[in-house]
C-alpha positions in Angstrom: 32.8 79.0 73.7 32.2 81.9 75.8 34.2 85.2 77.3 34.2 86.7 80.9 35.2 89.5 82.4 37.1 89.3 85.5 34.3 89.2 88.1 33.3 85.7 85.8 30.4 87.6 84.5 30.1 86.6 81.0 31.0 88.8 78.4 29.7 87.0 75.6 28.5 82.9 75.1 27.9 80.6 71.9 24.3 79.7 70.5 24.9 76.2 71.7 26.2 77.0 75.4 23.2 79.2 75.8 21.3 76.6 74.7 22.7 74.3 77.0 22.2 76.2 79.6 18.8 76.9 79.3 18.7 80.1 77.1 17.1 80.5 73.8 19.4 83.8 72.8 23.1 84.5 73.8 22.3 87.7 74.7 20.4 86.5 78.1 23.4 85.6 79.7 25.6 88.2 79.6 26.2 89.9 82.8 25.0 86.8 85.0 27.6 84.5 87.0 27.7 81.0 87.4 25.8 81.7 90.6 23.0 82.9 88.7 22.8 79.7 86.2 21.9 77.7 89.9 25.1 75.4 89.8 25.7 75.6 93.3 28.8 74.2 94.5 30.3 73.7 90.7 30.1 78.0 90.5 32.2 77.8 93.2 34.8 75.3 91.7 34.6 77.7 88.4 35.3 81.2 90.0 38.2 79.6 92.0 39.8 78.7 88.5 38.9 81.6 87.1 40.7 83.7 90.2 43.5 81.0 89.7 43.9 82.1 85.9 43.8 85.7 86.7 46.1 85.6 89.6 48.4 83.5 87.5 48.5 84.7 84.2 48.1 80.5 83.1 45.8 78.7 81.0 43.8 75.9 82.9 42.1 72.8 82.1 39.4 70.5 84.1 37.0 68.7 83.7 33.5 69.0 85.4 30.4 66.3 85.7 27.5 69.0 85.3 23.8 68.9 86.7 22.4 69.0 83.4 21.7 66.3 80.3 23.4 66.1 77.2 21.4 64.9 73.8 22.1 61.4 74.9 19.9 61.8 77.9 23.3 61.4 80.2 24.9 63.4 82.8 27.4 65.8 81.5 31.3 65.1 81.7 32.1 68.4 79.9 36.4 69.6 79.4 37.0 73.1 79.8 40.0 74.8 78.7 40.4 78.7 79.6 43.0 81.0 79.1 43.6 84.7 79.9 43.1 87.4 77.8 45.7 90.3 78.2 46.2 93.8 77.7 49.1 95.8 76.3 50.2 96.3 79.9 50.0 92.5 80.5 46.7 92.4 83.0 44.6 90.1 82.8 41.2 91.6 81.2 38.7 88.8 80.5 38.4 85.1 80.1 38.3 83.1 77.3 36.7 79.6 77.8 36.3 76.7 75.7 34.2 73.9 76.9 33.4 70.0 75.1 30.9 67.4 76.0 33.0 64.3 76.7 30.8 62.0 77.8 31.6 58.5 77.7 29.0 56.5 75.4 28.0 54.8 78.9 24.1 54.3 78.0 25.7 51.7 74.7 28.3 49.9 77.1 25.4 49.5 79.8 23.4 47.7 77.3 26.2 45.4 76.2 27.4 44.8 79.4 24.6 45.4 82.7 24.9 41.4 82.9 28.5 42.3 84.2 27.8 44.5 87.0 30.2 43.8 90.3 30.6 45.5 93.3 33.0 43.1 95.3 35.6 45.2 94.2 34.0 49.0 95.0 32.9 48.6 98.4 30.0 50.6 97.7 27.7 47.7 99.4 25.1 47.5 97.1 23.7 44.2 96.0 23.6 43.8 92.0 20.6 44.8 91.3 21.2 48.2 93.5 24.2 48.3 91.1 21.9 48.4 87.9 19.3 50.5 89.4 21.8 52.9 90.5 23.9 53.0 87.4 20.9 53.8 85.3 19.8 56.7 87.9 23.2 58.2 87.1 22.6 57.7 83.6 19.8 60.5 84.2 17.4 57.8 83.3 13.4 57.7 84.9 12.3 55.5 87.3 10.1 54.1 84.3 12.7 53.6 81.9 14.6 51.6 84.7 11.5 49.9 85.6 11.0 48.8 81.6 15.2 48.1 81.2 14.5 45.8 84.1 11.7 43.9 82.5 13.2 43.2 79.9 16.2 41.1 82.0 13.5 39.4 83.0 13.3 41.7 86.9 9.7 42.5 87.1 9.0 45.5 89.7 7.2 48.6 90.2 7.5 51.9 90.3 6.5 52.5 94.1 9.3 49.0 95.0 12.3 51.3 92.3 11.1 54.4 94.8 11.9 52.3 97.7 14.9 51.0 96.4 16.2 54.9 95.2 16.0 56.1 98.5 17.8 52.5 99.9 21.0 52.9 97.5 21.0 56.8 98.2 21.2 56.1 101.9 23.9 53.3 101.8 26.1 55.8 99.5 25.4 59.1 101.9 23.8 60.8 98.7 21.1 63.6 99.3 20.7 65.1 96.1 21.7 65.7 92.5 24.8 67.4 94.1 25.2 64.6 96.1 25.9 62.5 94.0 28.3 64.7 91.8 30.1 65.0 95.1 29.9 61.1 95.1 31.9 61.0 91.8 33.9 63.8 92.2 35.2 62.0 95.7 35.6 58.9 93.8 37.6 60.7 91.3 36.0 62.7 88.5 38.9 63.0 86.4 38.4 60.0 84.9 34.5 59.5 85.6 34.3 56.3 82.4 36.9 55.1 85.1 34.6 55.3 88.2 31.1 54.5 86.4 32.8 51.5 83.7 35.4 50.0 85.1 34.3 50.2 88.9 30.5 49.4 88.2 30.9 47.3 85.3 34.3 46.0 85.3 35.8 46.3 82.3 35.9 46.7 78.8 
């Protein structure tokens, strides 16, 4: 939970979202931006919602995959919900936000179903075991633990061949970076991303 003032400077923040983002006390984040936290394009996406609930006067909802890891060890899908807060003369004053990790348990059903992986049906290109190795990168997971997830389906290879093979998959799907790939998902539809990681990589379930 956190509060903002009208220039999305925030006002206020929860022990755990200061945690989150990288802050031992609350207190260090007030006055800084989303700019300053070093989200890049997503700041932009949040002070264009937060204009849109000032200009409007309306609550609004999204939902964001952020550049950070969750307890899991996954990449973020977090649901924010923010609403304006008015004075007596009905102007918008400050921000109240309210934000959940809702992460799909993705690490679990890639366990139980990585034998299952397709991509006749995404287009994306990539042979199956690209679709693994690529899956697992998303999952925020190290080359070594993909290296040792691999070994033990029996797919033996090193860590300089998974380096290789990184750069390959990033290349066939156009992805420079961490915001690359965010862009990836959020082009494929980040809405509903257990949609575009479980049912498009893995089928279904």
């Amino acid at each position: 939970m956190y509060l903002k003032d009208t220039n999305s400077k925030y006002m206020a923040v929860s022990n755990k979202l200061a945690l989150e983002c990288g802050f031992s006390d609350p207190i260090q984040m007030i006055g800084k931006s989303d700019y300053d936290l070093g989200w890049d394009e997503l700041a932009e996406q949040f002070r264009e919602n937060d204009l849109f609930i000032i200009q409007s006067q309306q609550k609004h909802v999204s939902k964001y995959l952020m550049p950070q890891l969750n307890e899991a060890g996954t990449y973020m899908m977090i649901k924010t919900e923010k609403s304006p807060i008015l004075d007596e003369k009905n102007k918008v004053i400050a921000i109240l936000g309210v934000s959940m990790d809702i992460s799909p348990d993705i690490s679990t059903i890639f366990e139980n179903f990585g034998d299952k992986l397709y991509t006749k049906d995404v287009n994306l290109g990539l042979t199956e075991l690209e679709s693994k190795i690529f899956l697992l990168l998303t999952l925020g997971k190290p080359l070594k633990d993909i290296g040792e997830y691999l070994s033990r389906q029996g797919i033996v290879i090193d860590i300089e061949a998974l380096m290789y093979l990184k750069r390959q998959i990033f290349r066939k799907l156009n992805i420079n970076s961490l915001a690359g790939l965010i862009q990836f998902y959020t082009d494929m539809g980040v809405d509903n991303l257990s949609n575009t990681i479980i049912r498009k990589l893995i089928g279904s379930y």
